[in-house]
N, C-alpha and C positions, 0 to 999 in steps of 0.2 A: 633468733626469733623469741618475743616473750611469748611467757603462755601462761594459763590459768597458775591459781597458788595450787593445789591438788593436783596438776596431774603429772602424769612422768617425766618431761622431758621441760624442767622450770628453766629459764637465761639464767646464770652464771651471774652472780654478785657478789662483790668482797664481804658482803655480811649479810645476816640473816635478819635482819632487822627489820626488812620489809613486812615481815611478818606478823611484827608488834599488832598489826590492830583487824590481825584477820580478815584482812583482805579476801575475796572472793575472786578476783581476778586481779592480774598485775600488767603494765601496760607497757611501762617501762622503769627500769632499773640500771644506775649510773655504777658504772664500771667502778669505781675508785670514788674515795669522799669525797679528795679534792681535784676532781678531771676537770675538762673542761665542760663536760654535762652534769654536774653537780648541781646545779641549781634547777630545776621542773616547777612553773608554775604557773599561775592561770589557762587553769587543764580546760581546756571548753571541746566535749564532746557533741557531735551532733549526726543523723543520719543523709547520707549521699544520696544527691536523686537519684541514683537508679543501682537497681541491683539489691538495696536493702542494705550497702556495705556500712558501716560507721567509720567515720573519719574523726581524729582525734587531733586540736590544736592546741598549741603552749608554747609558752613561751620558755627558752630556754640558754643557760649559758653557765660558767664557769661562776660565776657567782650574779647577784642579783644587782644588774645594772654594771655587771664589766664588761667589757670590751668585745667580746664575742657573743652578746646577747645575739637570739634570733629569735623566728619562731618556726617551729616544728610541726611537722605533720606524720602523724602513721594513721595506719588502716587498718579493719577489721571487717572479713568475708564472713564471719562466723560470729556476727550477734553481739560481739565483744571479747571473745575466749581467748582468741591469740591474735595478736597484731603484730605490724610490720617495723622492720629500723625504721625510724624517722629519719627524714629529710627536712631539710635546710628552705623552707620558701619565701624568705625576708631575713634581710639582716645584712652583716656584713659583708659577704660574697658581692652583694648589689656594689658598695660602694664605698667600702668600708667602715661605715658609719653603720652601729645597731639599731635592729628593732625592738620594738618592745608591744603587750600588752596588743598580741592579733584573739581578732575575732571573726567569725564566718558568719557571711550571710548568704540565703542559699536562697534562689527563685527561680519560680513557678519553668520560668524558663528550661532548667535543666541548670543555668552560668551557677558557681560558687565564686563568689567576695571574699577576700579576707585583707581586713583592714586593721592596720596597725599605728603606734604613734613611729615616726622613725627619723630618728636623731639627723640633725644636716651638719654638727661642728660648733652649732652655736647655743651657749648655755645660758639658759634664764632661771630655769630651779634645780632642774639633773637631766643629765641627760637621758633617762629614760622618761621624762616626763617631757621634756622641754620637745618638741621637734614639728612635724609635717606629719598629713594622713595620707598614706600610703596605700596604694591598693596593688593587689595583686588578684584574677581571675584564673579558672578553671572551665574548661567545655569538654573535660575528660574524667568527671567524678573524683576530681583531685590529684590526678597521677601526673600531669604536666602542667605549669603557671606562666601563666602572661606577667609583664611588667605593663599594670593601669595607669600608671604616673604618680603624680597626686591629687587626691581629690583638694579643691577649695575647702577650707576650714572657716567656719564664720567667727572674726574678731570681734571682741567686744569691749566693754571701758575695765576688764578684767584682765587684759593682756597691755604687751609691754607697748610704749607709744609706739615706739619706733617700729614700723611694720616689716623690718629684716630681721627681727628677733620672734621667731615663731612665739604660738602659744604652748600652753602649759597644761596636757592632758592626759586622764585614763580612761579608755574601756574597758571592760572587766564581764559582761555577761552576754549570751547569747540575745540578740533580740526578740519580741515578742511582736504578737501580731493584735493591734487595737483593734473596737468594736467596726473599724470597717474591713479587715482584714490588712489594713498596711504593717510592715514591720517597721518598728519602733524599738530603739536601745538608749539607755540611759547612760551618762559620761563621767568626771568628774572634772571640772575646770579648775585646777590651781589658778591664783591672782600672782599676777606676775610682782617678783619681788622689788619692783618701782613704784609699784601702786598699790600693794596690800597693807592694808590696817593691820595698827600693832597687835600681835596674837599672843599664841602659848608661852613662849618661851622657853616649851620643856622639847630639846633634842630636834630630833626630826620630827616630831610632830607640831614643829611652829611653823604652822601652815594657814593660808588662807585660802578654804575649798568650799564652794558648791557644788549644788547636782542640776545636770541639765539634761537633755533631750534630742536625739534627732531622729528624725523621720525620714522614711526610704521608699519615696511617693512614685518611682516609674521603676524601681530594679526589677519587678517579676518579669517584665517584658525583658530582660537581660542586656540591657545596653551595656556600650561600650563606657566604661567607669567616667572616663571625658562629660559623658552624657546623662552622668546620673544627677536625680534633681534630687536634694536632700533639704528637709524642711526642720529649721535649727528651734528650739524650744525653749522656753522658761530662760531664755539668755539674760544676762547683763545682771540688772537689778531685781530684773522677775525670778533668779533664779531661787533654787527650794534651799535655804539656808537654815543655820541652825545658831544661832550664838555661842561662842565659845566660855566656858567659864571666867568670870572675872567682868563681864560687862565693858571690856574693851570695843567691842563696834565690831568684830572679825565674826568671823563663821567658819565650820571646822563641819562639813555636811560631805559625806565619800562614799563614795563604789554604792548606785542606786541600783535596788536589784526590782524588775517589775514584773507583776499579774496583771491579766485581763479579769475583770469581775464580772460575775453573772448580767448584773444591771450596764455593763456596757461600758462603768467606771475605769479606769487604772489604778492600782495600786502602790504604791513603792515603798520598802524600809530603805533604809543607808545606818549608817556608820556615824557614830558622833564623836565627842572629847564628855562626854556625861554618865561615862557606864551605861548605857540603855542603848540598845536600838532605837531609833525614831522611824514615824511615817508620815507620811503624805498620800492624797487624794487628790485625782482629778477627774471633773465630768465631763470636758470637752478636748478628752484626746490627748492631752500633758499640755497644751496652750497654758495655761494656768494650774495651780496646786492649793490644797488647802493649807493653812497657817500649819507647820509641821508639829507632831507633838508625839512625847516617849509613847513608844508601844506596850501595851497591855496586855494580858491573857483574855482580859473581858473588857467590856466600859467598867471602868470604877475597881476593876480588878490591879492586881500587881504587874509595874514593871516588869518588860524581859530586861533582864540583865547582860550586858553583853561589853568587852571590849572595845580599843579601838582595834576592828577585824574587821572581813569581812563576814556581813549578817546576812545571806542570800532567802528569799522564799519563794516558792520551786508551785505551779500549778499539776497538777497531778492530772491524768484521762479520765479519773473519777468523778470529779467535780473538788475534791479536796486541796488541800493546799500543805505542802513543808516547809516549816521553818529549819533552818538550819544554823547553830549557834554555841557561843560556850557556858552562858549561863553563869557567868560572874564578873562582875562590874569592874573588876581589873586590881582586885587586891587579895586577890591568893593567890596564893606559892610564892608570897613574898615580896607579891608586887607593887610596887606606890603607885597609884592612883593617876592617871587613865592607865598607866602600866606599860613596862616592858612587852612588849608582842611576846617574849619569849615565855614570860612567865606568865602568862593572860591566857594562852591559847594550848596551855596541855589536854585538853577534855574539849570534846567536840559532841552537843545535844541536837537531836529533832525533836520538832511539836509538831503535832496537825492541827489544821487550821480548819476552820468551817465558815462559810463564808453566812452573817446575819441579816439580812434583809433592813431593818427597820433599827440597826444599834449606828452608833458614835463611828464607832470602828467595825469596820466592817467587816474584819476576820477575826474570831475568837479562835485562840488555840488552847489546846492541853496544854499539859504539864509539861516537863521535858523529861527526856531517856536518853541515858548516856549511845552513843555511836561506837567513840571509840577514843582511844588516850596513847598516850606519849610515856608517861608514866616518867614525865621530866628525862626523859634518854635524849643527850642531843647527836646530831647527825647532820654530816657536811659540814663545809669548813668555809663560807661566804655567808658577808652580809653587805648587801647596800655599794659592792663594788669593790670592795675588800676584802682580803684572806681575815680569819681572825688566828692570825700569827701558829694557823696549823692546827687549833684544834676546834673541833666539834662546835657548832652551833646552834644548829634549827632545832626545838623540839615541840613545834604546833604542828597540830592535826588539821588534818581538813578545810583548810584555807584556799581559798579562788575555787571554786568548785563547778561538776554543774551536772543535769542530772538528765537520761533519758528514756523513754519507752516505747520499748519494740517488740513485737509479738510476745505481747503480756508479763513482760520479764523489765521492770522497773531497777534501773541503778543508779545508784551514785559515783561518780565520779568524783575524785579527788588526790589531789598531794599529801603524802605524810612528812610533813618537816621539810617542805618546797623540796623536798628529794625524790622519793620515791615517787611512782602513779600507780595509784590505786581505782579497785573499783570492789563498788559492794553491793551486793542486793536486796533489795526494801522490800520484801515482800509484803502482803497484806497484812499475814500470821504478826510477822514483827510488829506490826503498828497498831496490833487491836486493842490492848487495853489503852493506848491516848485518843481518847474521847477531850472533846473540847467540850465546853461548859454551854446549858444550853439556855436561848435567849430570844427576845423578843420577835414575832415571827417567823420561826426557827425554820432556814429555806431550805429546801428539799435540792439540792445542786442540778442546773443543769449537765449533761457527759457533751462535751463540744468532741466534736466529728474529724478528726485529722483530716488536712489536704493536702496532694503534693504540695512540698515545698516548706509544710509547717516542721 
């Protein structure tokens, strides 16, 4: 069983390491560096309709896109303090083909979704990216799964002609709920490697990615996944693109993390090849986005500075908003420019954000404060599918995250070094002195009302 970092009776790990960044709770911790649970990431926690219980999903394998990827679930009766071994509900055991990169949707119904990309044999970029949308349900607050089949994936002139060669995708964040209450999530579409314009050049980051959109217009009623209508977004050429350095024609746009805004708006930052976070805006639901452009502290104020990571920002029950980020454009510790992930992502910052009625940008945030660091220590022994010939390599913090609140007790949720799972507490006290800058209209936030299901 794991259990809290404090209290007596911690799970048993080959190092103490977990410990680096002061964890508050531990969720789970991999027996051995290089096991076949070595790899924990894209943690997405979120609460079970009934009971109050939190269920925790990730994706999980021996290293990042081998052969025994899955994805994972445990659970927590106790608010978050101690959780359960995970189990196995996607992935290999199905078919022997992995999964990758699940995410849960929960409705009103009581039914839990968890949708993943999941590999069929046939490769167009990797095989954790390349595959089918898989669903799997829950009518038991997650303790037994159905096999949903697959859902329809909408193709677009960004995928491979041939329509036996799936498309090319990630989800990455829990969904939100737009100004009418639908739930809505944001995707990444790789361009298939037939039809994508010449890009980077630099590694795995010569990619051609937008951000797109889908919509979950009848799940609260809890159909049968066969039956579910899903409304595709910003597709094709409308998607939220960003240009890649050099003025090649390509776009390099990833992992879109969204807010509901006061006025009804969506929000979204993503991930670039620019050192900055970028954003977008939309007023009719994600149908449409404004021309994207680097995120600010203020209108007119500086750059956030940030990696290629991901850049998530989290709506809070206050009316407030968290950025979540590492606050340098990808050339420290060594790094050349977009940078090594590894050396890009030792130091992991929060802003808060306030949302301005009557500015450019619609959320100004403070400063940044450090979370929590790596102090360049690596850990684990996979990257991208490969050992790295036995020793050490992850030393980013707080990557794929995501964050929840339950009777008044605000956490983060996160990976340290895609190994360990961590969780931490945001209390108020911690966030008082980042004040965001104040500005035109200065809006007094409305507290939106949780309902089942959100």
């Amino acid at each position: 069983m794991n259990t809290a970092a404090g209290s007596n009776e911690q799970q048993l790990s080959y190092s103490d390491e977990w410990k680096r960044t002061h964890p508050d709770v531990c969720v789970y911790l991999p027996q051995q560096p290089d096991g076949d649970d070595a790899d924990n990431e894209h943690f997405l926690v979120f609460e079970a309709p009934y009971g109050g219980e939190l269920l925790a999903m990730w994706t999980q394998g021996a290293a990042e896109g081998g052969t025994n990827q899955h994805i994972a679930l445990a659970r927590s009766g106790d608010g978050g303090t101690t959780w359960s071994a995970p189990q196995e509900i996607a992935g290999p055991r199905d078919d022997g083909h992995i999964a990758s990169w699940g995410f849960p949707v929960v409705s009103r119904s009581g039914r839990i979704y968890c949708f993943c990309t999941k590999f069929t044999g046939v490769v167009d970029t990797h095989p954790a990216i390349t595959g089918v949308l898989q669903c799997k349900y829950s009518d038991d607050n997650g303790h037994t799964w159905s096999d949903g089949g697959i859902v329809p994936f909408n193709r677009t002139n960004r995928d491979h002609p041939d329509p036996e060669v799936p498309p090319n995708f990630i989800f990455w964040q829990k969904p939100i709920r737009d100004a009418r209450g639908r739930q809505i999530v944001g995707l990444t579409r790789h361009a298939s490697k037939s039809v994508r314009k010449a890009n980077t050049g630099i590694g795995w980051l010569d990619q051609e990615t937008q951000c797109e959109f889908v919509r979950f217009d009848n799940i609260e009623e809890g159909p049968h996944p066969r039956d579910l209508r899903l409304v595709w977004l910003a597709q094709g050429d409308d998607g939220v693109r960003v240009p890649t350095p050099g003025g090649n024609g390509g776009s390099f746009a990833q992992e879109p993390s969204l807010v509901l805004l006061p006025d009804g708006r969506l929000f979204c930052v993503f991930r670039t090849l620019t050192g900055r976070i970028w954003y977008s805006v939309s007023a009719d639901d994600g149908e449409t986005w404004r021309q994207p452009e680097p995120l600010r502290y203020e209108d007119g104020g500086a750059e956030v500075l940030h990696p290629v990571s991901p850049g998530p920002v989290y709506a809070l029950e206050d009316g407030r908003f968290l950025l979540l980020y590492h606050n340098t454009d990808g050339r420290t510790n060594g790094g050349a420019w977009p940078g090594d992930s590894n050396l890009n992502r030792h130091q992991a910052y929060i802003a808060v954000g306030e949302y301005r009625a009557e500015a450019h940008q619609p959320i100004w945030f403070s400063g940044p404060k450090l979370l929590c660091e790596s102090g360049g220590v690596a850990i684990g022994a996979s990257r991208n599918g490969e050992h790295n010939h036995g020793k050490p390599f992850r030393v980013e913090v707080a990557t794929y995250t995501s964050l929840t609140e339950q009777s008044g007790r605000r956490m983060l949720w996160y990976p340290d070094r895609k190994h360990f799972l961590l969780g931490r507490h945001i209390a108020d006290e911690w966030l008082t002195e980042l004040k965001p800058p104040e500005g035109p209209s200065l809006y007094a936030p409305l507290v939106r009302k949780r309902t089942k299901g959100d």
